[in-house]
C-alpha positions in Angstrom: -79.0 -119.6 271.4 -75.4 -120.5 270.6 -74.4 -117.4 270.6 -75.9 -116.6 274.2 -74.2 -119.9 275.3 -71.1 -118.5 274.4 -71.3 -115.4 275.5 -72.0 -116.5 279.7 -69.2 -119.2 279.3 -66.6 -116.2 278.4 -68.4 -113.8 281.4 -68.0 -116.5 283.7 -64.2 -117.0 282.7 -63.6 -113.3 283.0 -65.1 -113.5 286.1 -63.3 -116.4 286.8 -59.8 -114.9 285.7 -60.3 -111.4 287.6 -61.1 -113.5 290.8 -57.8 -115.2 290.4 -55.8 -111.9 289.9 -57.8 -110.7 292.9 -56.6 -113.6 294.9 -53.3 -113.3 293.9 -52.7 -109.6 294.8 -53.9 -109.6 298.2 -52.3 -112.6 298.4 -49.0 -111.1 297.6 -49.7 -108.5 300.2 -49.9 -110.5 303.0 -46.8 -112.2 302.2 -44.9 -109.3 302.0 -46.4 -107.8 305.1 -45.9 -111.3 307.3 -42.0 -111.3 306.0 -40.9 -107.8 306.9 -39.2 -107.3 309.9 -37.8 -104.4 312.0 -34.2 -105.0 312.8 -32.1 -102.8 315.1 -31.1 -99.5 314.4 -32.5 -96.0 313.4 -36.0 -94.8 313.0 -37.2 -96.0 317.0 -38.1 -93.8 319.5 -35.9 -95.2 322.2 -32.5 -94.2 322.9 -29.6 -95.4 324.9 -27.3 -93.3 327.2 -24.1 -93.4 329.3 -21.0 -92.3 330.6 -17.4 -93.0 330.2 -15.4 -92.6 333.1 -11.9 -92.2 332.5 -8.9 -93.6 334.9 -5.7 -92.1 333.8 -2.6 -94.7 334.4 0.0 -93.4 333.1 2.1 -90.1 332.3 2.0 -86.7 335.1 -1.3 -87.7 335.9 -1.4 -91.4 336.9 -4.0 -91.8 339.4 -6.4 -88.8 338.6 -10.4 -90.1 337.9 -12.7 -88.2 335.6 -15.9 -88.8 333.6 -14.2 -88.3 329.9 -15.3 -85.5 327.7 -14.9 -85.9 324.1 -14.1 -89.7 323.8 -15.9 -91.9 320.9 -18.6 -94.3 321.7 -19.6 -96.9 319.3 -22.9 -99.0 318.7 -23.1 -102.1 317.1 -27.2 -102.8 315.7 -27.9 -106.4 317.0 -26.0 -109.5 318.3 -24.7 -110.8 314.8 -22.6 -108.4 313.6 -18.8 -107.4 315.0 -18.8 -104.0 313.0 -20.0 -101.1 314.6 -22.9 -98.9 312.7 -22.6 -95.5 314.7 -20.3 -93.6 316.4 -20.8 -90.7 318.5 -18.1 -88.1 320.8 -18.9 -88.0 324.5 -20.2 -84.6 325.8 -17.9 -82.1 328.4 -19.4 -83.9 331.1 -18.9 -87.7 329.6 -22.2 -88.8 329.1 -24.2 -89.8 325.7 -27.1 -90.2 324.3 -27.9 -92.4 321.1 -31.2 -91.4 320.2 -33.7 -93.0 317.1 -33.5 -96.7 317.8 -35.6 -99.2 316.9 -36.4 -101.9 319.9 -33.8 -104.7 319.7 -30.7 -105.7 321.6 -27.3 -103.5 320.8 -24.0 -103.7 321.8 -22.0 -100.4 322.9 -17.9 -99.9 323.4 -15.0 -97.6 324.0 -11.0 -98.3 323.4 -9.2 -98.8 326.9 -5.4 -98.7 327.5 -4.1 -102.3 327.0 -0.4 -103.1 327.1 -1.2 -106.6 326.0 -2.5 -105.6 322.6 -0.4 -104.8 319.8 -2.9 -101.8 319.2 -2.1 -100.4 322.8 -6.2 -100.7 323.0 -8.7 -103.1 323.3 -12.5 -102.7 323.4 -14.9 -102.6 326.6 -18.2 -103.4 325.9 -21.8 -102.9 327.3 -25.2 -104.8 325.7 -28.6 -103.8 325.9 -32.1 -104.6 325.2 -34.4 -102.1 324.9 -38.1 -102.1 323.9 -40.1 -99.3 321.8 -40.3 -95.9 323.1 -37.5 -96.6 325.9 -34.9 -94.9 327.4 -32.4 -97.2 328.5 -28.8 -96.6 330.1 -26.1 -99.1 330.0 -24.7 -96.9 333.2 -20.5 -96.1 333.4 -17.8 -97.4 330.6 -14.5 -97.7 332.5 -11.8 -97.0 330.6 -8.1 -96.1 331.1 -5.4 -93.9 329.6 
């Protein structure tokens, strides 16, 4: 009778134990599923798209106005950082597409003439929000040259 005593108090800490592991599993799951988040970048199926239209200032050409083949765009993933993550050339006709994105907001720019800068450029930016499986435009870049 001892014996059988003995043997249902270790079945029921088995039990017991395994329940606890069980517990602790799925509970592990759900924490890591509740704390992942998407941030912005690549692996959406949105894009953003443009066109950089280019004002030429200076030189034999002052004055002449053309949408700017083979000029780089850059994107910045979210509002936090000040580094860009992608960069991309402008086609023949000046537009371009940045395609894969995640929904978030994202900030796109181009280097304009700027006589005020020590660079001779500064940056001209455009932001956008986009949502999943958009197509969003932040329209013309003005720049100069």
């Amino acid at each position: 009778m001892l014996l059988l005593n003995f043997l249902k108090l270790k079945k029921s800490n088995i039990t017991k134990l395994t329940m606890k592991k069980h517990f602790f599993i799925v509970g592990l799951i759900i924490i890591t599923l509740f704390s992942c988040s998407k941030e912005e970048g690549e692996g959406g199926r949105s894009s953003i798209s443009g066109t950089v239209h280019m004002t030429d200032v200076t030189g034999f050409n002052a004055g002449d106005e053309y949408d700017a083949p083979d000029y780089d765009v850059y994107i910045i993933y979210g509002e936090d950082d000040n580094i860009y993550d992608d960069d991309m050339k402008t086609n023949y006709d000046g537009t371009f597409e940045f395609k894969n994105l995640r929904e978030g907001s994202y900030r796109l720019y181009c280097y304009t003439l700027d006589l005020n800068e020590p660079s001779g450029k500064s940056p001209v930016f455009k932001a956008i929000t986009i949502s999943g499986n958009e197509e969003g435009s932040v329209g013309t870049i003005e720049v100069e040259k």
